[in-house]
DSSP file (Angstrom, degrees, kcal/mol; ACC not computed):
  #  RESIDUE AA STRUCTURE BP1 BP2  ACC     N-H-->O    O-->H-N    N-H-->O    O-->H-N    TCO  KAPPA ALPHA  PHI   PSI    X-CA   Y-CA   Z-CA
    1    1 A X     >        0   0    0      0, 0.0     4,-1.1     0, 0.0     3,-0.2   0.000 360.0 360.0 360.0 -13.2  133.2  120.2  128.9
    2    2 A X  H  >  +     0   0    0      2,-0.2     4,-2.2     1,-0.2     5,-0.3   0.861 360.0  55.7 -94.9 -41.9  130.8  117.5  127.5
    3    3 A X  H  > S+     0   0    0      2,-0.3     4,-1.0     1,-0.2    -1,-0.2   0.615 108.8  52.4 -88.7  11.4  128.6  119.5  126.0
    4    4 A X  H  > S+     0   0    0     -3,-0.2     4,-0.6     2,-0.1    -2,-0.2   0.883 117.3  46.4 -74.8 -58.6  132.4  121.2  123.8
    5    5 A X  H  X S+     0   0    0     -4,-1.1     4,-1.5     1,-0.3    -2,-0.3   0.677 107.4  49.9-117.6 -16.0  132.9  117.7  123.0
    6    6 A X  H  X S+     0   0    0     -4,-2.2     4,-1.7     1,-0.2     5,-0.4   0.940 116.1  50.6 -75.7 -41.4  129.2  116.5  121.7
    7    7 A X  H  < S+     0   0    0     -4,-1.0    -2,-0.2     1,-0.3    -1,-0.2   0.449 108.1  46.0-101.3  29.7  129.3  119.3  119.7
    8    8 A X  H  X S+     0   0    0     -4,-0.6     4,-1.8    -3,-0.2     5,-0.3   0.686 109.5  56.9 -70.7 -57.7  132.5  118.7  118.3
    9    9 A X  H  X S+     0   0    0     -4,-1.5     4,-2.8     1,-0.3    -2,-0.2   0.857 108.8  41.2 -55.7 -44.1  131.5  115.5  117.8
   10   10 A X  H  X S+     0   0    0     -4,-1.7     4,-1.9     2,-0.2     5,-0.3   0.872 115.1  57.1 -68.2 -47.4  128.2  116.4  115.5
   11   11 A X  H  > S+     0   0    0     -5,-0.4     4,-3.7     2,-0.2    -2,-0.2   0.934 109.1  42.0 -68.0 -47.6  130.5  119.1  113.8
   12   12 A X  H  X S+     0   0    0     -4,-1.8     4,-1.8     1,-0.2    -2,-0.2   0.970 116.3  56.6 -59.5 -56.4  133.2  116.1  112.9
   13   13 A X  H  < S+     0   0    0     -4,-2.8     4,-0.3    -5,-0.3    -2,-0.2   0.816 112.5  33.2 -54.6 -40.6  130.0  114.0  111.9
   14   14 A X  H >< S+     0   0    0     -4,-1.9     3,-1.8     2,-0.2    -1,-0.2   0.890 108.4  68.2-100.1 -44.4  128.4  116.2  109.5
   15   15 A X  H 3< S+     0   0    0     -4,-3.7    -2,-0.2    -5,-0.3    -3,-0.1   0.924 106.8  49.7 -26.2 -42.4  132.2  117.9  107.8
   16   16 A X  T 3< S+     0   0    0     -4,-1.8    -1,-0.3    -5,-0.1    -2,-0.2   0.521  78.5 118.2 -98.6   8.7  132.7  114.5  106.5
   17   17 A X  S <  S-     0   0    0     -3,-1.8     2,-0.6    -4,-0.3     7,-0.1  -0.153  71.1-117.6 -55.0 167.5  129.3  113.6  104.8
   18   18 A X  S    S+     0   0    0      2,-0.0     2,-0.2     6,-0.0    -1,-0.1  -0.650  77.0  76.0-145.3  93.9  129.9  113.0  101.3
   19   19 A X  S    S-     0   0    0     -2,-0.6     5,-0.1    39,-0.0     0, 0.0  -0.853  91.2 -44.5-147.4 179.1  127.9  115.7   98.9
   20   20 A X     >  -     0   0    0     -2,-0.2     4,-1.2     1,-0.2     5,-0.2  -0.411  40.3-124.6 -63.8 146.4  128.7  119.4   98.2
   21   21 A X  T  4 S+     0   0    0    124,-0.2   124,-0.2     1,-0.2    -1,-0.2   0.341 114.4  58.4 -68.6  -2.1  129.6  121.6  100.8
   22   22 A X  T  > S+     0   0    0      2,-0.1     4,-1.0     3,-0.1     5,-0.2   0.821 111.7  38.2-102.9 -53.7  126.3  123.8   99.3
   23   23 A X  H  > S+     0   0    0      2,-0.2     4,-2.0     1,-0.2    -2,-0.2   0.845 120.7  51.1 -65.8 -33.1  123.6  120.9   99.9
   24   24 A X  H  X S+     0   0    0     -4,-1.2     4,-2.1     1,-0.2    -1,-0.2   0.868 114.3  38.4 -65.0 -48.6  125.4  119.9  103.3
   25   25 A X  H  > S+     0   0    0     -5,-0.2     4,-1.2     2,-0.2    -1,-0.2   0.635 117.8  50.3 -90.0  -6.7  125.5  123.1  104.7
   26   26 A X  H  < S+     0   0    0     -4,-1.0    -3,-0.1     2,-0.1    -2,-0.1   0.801 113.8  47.8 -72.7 -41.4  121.7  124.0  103.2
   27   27 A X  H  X S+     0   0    0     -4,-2.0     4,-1.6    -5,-0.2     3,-0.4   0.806 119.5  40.5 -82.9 -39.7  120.2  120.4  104.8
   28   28 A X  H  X S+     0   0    0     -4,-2.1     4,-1.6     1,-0.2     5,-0.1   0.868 118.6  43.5 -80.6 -27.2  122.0  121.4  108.3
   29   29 A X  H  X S+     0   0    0     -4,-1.2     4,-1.9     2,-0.2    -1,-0.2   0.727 117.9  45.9 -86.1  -1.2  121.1  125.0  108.2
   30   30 A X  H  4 S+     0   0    0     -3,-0.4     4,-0.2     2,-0.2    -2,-0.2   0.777 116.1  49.6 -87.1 -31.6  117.4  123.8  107.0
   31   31 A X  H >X S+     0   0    0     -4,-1.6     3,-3.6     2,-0.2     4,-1.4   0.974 112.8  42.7 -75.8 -56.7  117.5  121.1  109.9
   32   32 A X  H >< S+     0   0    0     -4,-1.6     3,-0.6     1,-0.3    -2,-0.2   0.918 113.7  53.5 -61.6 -45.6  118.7  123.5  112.9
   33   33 A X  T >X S+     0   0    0     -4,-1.9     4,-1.7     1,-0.2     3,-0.8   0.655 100.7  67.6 -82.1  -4.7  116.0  126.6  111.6
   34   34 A X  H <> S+     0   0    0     -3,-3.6     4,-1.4    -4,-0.2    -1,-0.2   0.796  94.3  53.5-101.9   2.2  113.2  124.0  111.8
   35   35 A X  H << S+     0   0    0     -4,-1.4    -1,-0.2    -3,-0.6    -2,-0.2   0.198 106.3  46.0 -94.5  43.0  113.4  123.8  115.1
   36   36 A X  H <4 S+     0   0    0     -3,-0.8     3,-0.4    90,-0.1    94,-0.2   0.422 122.2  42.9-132.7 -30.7  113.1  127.2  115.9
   37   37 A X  H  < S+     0   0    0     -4,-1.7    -2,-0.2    89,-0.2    90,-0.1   0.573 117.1  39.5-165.1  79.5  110.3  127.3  113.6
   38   38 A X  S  < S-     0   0    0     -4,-1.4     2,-2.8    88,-0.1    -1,-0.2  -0.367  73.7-171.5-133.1  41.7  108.7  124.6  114.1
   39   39 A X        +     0   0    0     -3,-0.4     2,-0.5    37,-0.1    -4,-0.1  -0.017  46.9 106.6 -40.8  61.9  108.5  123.8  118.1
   40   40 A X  S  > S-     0   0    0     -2,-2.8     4,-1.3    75,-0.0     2,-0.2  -0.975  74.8-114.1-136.7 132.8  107.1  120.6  118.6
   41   41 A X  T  4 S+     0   0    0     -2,-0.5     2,-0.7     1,-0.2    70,-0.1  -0.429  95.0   5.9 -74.8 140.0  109.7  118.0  119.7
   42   42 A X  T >> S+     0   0    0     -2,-0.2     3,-0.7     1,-0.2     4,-0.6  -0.222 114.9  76.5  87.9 -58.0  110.3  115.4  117.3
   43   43 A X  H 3> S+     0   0    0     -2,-0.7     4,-1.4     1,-0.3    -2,-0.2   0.514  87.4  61.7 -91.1  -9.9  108.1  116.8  114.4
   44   44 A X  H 3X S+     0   0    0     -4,-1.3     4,-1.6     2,-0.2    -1,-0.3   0.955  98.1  59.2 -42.3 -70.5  110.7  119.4  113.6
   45   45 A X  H <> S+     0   0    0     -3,-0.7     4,-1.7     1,-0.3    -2,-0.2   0.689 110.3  42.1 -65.8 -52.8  113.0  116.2  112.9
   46   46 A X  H  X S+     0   0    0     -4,-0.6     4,-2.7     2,-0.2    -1,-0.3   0.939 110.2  56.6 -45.0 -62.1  110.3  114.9  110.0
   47   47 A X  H  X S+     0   0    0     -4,-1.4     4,-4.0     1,-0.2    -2,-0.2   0.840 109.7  47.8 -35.4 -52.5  109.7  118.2  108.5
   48   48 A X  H  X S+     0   0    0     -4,-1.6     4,-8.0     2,-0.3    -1,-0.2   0.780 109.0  46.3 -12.4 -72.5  113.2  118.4  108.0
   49   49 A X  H  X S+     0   0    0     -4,-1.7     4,-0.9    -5,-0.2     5,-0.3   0.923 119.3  41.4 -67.1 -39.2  113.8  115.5  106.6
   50   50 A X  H >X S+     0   0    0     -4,-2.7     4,-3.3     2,-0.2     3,-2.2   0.998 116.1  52.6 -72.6 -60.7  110.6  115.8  104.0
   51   51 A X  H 3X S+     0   0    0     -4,-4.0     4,-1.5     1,-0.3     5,-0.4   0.937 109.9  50.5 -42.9 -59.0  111.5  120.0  103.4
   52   52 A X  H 3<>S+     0   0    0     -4,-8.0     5,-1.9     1,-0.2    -1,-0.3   0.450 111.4  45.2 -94.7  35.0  115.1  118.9  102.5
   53   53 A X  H X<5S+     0   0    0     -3,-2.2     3,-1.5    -4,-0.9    -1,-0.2   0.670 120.2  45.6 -61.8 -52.3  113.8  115.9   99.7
   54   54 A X  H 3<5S+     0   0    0     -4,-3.3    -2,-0.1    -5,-0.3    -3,-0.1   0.837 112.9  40.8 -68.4 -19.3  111.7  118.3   98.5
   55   55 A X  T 3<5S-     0   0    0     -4,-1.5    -1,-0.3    -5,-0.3    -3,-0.1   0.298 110.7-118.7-111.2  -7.1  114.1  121.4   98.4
   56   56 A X  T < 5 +     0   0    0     -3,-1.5     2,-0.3    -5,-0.4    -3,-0.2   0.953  65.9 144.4  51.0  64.8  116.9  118.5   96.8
   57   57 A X  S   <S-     0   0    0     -5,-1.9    -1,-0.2    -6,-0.1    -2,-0.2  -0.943  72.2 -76.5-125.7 144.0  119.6  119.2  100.2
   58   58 A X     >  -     0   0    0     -2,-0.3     4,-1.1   -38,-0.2    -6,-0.0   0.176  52.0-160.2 -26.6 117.8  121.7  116.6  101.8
   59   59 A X  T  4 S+     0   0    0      2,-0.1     5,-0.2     1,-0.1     4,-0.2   0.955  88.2  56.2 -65.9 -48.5  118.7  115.0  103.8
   60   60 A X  T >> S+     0   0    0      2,-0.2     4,-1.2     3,-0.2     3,-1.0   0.817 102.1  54.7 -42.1 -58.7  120.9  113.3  106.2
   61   61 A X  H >> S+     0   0    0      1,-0.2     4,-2.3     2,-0.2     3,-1.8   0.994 111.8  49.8 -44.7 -74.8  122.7  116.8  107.3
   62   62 A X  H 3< S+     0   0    0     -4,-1.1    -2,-0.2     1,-0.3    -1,-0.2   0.267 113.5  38.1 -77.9  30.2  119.2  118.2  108.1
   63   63 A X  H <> S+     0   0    0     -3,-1.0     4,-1.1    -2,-0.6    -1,-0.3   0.430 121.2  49.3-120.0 -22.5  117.6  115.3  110.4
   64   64 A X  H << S+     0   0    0     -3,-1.8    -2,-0.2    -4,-1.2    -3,-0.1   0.851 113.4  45.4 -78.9 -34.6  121.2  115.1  111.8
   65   65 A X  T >X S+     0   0    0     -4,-2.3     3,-8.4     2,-0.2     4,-2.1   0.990 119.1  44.4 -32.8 -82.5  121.1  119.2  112.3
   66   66 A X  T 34 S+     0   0    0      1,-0.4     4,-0.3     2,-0.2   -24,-0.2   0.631 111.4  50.2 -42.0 -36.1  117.6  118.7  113.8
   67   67 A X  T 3< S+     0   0    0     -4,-1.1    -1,-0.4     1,-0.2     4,-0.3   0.539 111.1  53.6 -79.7  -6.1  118.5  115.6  116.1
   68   68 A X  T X4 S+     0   0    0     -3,-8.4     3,-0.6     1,-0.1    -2,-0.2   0.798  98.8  54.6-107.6 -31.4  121.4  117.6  117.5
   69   69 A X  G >< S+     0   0    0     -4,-2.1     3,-1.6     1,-0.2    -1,-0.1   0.614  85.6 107.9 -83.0   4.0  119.7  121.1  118.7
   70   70 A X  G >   +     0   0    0      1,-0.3     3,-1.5    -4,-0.3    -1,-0.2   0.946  67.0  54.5   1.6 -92.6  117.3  118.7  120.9
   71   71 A X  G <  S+     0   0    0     -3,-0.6    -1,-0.3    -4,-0.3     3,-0.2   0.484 102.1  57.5 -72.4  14.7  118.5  119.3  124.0
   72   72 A X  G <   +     0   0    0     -3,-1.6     4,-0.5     1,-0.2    -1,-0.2  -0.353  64.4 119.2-100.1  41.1  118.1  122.6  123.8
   73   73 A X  S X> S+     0   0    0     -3,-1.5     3,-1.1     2,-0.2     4,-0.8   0.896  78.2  46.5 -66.7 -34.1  114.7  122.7  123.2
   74   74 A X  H 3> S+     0   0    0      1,-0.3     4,-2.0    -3,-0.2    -1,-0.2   0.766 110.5  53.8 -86.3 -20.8  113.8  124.6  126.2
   75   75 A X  H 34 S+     0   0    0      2,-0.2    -1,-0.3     1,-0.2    -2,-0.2   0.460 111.4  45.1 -90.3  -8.1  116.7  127.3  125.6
   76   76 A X  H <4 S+     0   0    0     -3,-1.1     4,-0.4    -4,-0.5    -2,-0.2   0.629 107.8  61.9-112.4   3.4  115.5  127.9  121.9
   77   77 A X  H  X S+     0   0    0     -4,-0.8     4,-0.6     2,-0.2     5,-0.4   0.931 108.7  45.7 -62.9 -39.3  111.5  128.1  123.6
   78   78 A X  T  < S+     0   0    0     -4,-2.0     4,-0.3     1,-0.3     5,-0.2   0.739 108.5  54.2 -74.4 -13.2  112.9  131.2  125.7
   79   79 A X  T  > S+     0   0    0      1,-0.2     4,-1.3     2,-0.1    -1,-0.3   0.861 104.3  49.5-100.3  -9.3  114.3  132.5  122.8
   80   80 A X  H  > S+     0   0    0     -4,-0.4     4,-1.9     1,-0.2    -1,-0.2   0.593 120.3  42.9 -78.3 -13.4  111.0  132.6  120.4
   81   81 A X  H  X S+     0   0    0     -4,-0.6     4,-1.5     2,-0.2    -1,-0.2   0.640 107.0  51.5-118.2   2.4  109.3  134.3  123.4
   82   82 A X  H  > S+     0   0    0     -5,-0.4     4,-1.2    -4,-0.3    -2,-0.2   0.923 120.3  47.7 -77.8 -53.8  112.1  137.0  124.6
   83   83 A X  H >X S+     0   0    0     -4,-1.3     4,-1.4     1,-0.2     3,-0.7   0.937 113.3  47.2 -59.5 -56.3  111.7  137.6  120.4
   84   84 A X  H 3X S+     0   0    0     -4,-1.9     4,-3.0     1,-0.2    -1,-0.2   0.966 108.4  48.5 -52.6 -37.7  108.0  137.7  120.7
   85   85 A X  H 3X S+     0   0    0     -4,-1.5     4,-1.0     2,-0.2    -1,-0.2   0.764 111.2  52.0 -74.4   0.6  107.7  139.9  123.5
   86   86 A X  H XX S+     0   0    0     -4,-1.2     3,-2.2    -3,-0.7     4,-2.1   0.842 112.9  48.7 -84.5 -66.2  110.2  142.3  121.6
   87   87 A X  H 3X S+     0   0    0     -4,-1.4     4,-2.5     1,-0.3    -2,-0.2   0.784 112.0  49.6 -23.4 -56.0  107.6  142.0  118.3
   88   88 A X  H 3< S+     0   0    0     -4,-3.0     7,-0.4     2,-0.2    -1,-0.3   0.697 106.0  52.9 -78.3 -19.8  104.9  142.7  120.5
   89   89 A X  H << S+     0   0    0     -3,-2.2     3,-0.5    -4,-1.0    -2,-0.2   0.936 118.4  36.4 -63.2 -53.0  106.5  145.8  122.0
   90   90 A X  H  < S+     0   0    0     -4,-2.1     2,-0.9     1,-0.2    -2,-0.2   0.966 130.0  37.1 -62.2 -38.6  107.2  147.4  118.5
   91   91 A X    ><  +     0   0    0     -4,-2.5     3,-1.9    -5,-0.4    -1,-0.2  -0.673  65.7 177.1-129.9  73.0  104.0  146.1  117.2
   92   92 A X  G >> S+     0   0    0     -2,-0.9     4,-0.7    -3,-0.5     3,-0.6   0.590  75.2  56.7 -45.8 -24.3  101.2  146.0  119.5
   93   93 A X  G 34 S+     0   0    0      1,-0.2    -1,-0.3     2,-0.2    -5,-0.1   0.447  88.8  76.8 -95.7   4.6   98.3  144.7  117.3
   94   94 A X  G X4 S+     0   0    0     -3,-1.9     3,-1.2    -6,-0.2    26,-0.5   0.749  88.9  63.9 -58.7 -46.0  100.4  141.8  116.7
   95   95 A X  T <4 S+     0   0    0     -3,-0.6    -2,-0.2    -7,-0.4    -1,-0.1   0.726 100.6  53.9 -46.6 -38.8   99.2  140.9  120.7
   96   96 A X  T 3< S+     0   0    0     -4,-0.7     2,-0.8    23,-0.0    -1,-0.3   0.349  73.2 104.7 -78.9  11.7   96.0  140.6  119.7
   97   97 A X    <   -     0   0    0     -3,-1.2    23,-0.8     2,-0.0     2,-0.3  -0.831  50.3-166.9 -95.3 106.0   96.0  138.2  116.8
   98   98 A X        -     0   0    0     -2,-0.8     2,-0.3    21,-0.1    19,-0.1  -0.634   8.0-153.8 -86.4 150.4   94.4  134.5  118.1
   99   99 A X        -     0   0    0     17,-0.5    20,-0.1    -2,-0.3    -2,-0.0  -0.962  30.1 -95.9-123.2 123.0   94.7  131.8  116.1
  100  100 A X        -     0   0    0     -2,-0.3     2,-0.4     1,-0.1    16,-0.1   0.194  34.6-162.4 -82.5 143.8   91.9  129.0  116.6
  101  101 A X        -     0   0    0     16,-0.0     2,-0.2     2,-0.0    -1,-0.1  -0.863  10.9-160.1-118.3 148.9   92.2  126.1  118.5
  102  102 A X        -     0   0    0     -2,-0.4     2,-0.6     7,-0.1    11,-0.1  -0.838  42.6 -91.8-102.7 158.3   90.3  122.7  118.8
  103  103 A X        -     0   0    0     -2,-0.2     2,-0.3     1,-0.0     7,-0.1  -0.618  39.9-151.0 -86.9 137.7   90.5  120.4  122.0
  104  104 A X        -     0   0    0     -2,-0.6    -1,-0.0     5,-0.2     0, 0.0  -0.683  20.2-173.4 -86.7 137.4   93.2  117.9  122.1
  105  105 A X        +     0   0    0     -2,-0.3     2,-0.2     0, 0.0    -1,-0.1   0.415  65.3  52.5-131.1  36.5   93.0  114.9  123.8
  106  106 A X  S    S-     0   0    0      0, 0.0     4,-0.3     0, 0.0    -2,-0.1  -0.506  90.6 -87.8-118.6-157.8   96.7  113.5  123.3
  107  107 A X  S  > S+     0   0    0      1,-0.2     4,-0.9    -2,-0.2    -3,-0.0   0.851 121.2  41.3 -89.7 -16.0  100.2  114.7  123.8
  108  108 A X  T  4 S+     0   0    0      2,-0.2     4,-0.5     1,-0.2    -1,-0.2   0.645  99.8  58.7-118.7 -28.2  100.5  116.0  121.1
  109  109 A X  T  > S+     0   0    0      2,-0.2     4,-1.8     3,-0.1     5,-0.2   0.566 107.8  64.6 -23.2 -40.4   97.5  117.8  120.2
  110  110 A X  H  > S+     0   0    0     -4,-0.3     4,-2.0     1,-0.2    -2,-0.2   0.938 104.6  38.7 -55.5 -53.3   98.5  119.5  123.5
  111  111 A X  H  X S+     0   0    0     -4,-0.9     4,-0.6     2,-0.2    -1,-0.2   0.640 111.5  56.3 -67.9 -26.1  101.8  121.0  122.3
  112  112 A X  H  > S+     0   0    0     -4,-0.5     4,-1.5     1,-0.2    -2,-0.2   0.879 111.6  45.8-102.9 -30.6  100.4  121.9  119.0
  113  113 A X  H  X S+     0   0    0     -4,-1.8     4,-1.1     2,-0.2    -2,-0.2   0.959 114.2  51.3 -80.8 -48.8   97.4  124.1  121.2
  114  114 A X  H  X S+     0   0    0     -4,-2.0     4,-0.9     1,-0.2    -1,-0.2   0.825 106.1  47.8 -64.2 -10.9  100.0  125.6  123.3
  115  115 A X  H >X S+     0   0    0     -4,-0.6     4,-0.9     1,-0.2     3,-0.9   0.942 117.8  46.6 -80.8 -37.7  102.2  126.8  120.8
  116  116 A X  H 3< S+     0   0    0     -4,-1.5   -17,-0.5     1,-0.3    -2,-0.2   0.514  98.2  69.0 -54.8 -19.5   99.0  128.1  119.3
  117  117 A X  H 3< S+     0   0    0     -4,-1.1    -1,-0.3     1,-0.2    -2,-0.2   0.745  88.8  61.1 -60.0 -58.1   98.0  129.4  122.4
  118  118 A X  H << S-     0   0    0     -4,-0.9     4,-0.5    -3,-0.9     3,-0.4   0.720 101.5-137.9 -63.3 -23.1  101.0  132.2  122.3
  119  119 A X     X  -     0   0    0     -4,-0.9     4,-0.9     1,-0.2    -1,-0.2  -0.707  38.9 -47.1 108.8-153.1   99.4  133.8  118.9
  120  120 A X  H  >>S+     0   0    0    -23,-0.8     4,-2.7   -26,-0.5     5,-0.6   0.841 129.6  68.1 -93.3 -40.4  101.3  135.0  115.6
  121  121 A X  H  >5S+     0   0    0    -27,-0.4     4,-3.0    -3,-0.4    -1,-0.2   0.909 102.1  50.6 -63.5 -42.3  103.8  137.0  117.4
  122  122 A X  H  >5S+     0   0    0     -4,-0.5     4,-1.9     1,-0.3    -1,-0.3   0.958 113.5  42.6 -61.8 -48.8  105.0  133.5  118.6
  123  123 A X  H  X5S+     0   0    0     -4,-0.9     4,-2.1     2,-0.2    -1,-0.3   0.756 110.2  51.2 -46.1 -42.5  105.1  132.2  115.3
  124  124 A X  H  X5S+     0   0    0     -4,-2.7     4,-3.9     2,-0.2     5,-0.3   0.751 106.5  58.3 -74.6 -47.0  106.6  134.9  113.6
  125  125 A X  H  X<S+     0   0    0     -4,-3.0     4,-1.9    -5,-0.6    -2,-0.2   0.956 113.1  41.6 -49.3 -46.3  109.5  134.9  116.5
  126  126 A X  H  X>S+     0   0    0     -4,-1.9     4,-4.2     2,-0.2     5,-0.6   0.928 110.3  53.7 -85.6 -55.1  110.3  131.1  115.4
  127  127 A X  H >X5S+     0   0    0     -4,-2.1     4,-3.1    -5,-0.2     3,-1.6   0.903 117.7  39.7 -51.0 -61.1  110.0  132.0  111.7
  128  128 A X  H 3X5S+     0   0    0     -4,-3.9     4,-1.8     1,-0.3    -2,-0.2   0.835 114.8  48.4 -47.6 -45.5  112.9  135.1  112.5
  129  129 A X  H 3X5S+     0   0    0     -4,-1.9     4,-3.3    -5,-0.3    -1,-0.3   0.847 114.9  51.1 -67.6 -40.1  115.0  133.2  114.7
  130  130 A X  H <X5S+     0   0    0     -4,-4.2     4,-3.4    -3,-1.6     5,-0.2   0.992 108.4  50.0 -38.4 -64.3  114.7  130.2  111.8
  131  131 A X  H >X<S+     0   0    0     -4,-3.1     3,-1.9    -5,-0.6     4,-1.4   0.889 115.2  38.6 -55.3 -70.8  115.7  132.4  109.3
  132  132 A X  H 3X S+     0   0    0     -4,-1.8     4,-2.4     1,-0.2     5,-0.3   0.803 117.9  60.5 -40.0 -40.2  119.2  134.0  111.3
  133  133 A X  H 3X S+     0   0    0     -4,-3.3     4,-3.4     1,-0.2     5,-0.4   0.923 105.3  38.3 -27.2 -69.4  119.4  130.5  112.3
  134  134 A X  H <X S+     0   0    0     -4,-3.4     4,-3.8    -3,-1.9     5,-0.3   0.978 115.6  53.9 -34.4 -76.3  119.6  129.3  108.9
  135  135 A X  H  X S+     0   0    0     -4,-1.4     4,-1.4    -5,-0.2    -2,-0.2   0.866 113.1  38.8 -66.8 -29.6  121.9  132.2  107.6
  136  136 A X  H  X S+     0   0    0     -4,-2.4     4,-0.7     2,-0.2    -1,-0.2   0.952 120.3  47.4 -75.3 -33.7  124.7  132.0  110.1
  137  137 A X  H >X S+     0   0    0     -4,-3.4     4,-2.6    -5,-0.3     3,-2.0   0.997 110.4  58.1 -55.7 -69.4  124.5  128.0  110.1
  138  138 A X  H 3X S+     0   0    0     -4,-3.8     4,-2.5    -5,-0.4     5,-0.2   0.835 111.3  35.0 -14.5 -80.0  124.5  128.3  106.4
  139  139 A X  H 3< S+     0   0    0     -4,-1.4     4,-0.5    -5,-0.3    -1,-0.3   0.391 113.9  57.3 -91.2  12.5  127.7  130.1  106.0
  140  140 A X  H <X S+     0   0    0     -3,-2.0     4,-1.8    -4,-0.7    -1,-0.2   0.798 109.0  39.8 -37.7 -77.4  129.5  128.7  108.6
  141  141 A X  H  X S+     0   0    0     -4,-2.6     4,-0.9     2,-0.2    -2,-0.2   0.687 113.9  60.0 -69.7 -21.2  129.3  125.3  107.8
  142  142 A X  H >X S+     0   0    0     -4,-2.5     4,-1.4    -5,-0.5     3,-1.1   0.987 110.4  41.8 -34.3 -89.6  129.8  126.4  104.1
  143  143 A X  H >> S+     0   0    0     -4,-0.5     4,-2.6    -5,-0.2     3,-2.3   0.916 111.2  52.4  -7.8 -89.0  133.1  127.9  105.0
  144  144 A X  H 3X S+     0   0    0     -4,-1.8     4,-1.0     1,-0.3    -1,-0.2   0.593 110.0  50.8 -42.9 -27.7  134.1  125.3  107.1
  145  145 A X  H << S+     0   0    0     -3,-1.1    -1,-0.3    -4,-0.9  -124,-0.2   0.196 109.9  44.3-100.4  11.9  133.4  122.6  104.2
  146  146 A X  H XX S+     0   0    0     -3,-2.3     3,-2.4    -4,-1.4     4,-1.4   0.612 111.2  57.7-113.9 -52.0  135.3  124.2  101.1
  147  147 A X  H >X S+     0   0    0     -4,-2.6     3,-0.9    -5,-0.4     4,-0.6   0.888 113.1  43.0 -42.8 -48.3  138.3  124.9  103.8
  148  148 A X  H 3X S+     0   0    0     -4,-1.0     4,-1.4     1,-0.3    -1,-0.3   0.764 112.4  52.1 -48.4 -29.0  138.1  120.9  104.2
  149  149 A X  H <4 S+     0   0    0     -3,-2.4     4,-0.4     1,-0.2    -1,-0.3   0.531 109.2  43.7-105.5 -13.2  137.8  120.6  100.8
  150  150 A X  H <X S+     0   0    0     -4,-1.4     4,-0.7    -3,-0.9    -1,-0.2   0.228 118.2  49.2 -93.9   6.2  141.1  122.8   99.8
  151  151 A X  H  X S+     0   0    0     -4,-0.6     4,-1.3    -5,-0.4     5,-0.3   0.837 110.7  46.7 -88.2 -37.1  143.0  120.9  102.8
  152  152 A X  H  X S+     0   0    0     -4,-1.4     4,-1.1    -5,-0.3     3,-0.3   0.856 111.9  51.8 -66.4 -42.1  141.7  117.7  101.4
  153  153 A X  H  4 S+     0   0    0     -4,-0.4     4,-0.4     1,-0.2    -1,-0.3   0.889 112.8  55.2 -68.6 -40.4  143.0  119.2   97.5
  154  154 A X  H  X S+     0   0    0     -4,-0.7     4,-0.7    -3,-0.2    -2,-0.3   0.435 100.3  50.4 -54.0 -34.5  146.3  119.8   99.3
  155  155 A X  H  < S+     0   0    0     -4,-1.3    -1,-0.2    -3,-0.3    -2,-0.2   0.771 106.4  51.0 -79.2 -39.0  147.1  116.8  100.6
  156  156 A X  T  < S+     0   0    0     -4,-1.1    -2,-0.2    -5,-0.3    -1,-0.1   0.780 101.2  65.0 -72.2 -18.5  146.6  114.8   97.5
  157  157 A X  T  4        0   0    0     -4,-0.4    -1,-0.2     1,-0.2    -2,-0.1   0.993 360.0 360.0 -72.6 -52.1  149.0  117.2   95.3
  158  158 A X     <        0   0    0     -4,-0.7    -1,-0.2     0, 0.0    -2,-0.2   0.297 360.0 360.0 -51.3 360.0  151.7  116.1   97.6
């Protein structure tokens, strides 16, 4: 039941920012797909914020997105590698593709060689899983903010 009600709570939190319901729902779906691909905790949450200045969407929606799919970091690692090892079945020569590593000797260096470590197929899983990410968030929270926004026109005629 808690985890209904945080993300009710996040849902509440982001309906009521106040920009269009096309930059809101562009920065949340931009925040949520970069952590799927882009899997390094935390550095998702900067990208975010810098992709949606640059891409002119609600910044705020997509570091709030980004900060929310956290704790499920480890549930969206298994799903970039259940999606690679499907990539790698159809596309075998995908398995072979290294991508070059240096030695790290912080934490973070660490993460950035292990993700590198799984190859292209991994990558390419996080870019796909971004993108549907993206498009259902996208037109979801779209939806959901012009329905707010004709309840919200509705009340005020009366």
């Amino acid at each position: 039941m808690r985890l209904k009600r945080y993300l009710r709570y996040h849902y509440f939190k982001m309906i009521r920012l106040k920009d269009t319901p096309t930059k809101v729902a562009r920065g949340a779906g931009l925040g949520l797909a970069m952590d799927f691909a882009i899997p390094i905790p935390l550095v998702s949450i900067f990208i975010a914020f810098l992709a949606a200045r640059i891409l002119k969407v609600n910044s705020f929606a997509a570091v709030m997105a980004a900060t929310v799919i956290k704790p499920f970091f480890p549930g969206i690692v298994l799903i970039n590698v259940y999606i690679q090892s499907i990539l790698v079945s159809f596309f075998p020569v995908l398995g072979r593709l290294v991508l070059p590593r240096s030695e790290a000797t912080n934490l973070l260096g660490n993460m950035i060689n292990g993700i590198l470590s799984r190859g292209v197929p991994y990558l390419l899983a996080g870019l796909i899983n971004g993108l549907v990410v993206f498009s259902v968030s996208y037109m979801f929270l779209y939806y959901m903010l012009n329905l707010r926004m004709q309840k919200l026109k509705f009340r005020t005629r009366k």
